[in-house]
C-alpha positions as CSV (number, residue, x, y, z in Angstrom):
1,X,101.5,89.4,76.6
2,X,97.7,90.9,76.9
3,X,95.4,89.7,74.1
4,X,92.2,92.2,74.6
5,X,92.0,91.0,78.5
6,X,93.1,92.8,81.3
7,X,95.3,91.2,83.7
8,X,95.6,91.4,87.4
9,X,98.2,90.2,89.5
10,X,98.2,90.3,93.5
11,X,101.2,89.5,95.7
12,X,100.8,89.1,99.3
13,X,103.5,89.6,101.5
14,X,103.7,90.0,105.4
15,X,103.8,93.8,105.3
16,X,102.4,94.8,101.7
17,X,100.7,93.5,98.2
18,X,101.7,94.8,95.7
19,X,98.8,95.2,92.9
20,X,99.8,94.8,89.1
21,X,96.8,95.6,86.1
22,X,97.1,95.8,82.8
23,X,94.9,96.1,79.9
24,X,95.5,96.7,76.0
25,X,94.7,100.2,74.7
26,X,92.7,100.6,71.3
27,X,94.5,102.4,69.5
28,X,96.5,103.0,65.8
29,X,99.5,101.7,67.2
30,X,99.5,97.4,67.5
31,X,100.0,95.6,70.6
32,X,100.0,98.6,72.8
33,X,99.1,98.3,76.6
34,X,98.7,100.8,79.7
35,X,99.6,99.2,83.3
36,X,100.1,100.3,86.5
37,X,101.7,98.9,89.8
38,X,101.7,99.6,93.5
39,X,102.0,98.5,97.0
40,X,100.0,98.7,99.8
41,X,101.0,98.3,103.1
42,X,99.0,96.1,105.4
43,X,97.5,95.5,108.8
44,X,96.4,92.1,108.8
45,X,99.2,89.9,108.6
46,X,100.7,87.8,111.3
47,X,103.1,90.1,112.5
48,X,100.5,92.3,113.4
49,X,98.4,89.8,114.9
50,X,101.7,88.8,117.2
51,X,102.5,92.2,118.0
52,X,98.4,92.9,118.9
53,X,98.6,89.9,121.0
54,X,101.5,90.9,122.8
55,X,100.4,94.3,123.8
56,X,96.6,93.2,124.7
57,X,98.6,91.0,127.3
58,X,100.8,93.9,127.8
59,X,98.0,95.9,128.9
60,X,95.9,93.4,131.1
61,X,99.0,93.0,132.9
62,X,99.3,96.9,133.5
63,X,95.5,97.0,134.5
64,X,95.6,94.0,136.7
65,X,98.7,95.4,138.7
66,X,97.1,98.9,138.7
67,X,93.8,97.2,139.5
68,X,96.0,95.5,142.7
69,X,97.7,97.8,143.9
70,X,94.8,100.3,144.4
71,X,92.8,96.9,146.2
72,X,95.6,96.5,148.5
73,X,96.2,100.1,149.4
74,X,91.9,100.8,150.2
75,X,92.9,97.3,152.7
76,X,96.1,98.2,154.4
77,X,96.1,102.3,154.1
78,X,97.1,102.3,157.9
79,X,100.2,100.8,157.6
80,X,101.5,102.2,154.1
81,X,100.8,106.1,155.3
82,X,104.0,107.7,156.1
83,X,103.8,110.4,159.6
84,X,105.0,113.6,159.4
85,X,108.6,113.9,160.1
């Protein structure tokens, strides 16, 4: 129950908070009080680091193989290029 103070309330979870205020409205009716609630996804948790992680890895492993093959390709063009049939 709100005595003339708001209140605010934040839940954490792994993919979303969820953000509760409330606050007592002056008014001719006694006790009365306006609140609101709502999620909000987030970005920071550590799923997302995992999944981040994962894909920077991902990528360096793409990069380095690209990165390779072009190296050995410039060294042994001679013997990888196909003659005309």
């Amino acid at each position: 129950m709100l005595h003339k103070a708001p209140y605010d309330h934040r839940q954490d979870g792994r993919a979303q908070t969820l953000l509760l205020r409330g606050c007592p409205l002056p008014a001719a009716i006694p006790n009365l009080s306006a609140w609101t609630m709502t999620r909000v996804a987030t970005a920071g948790g550590p799923a997302y680091g995992q999944a981040m992680t994962g894909l920077g890895v991902l990528l360096a492993v793409v990069v380095g193989s690209a990165a390779g093959l072009t190296l050995y390709g410039r060294l042994e063009g001679d013997y990888l290029r196909v003659g005309p049939f």
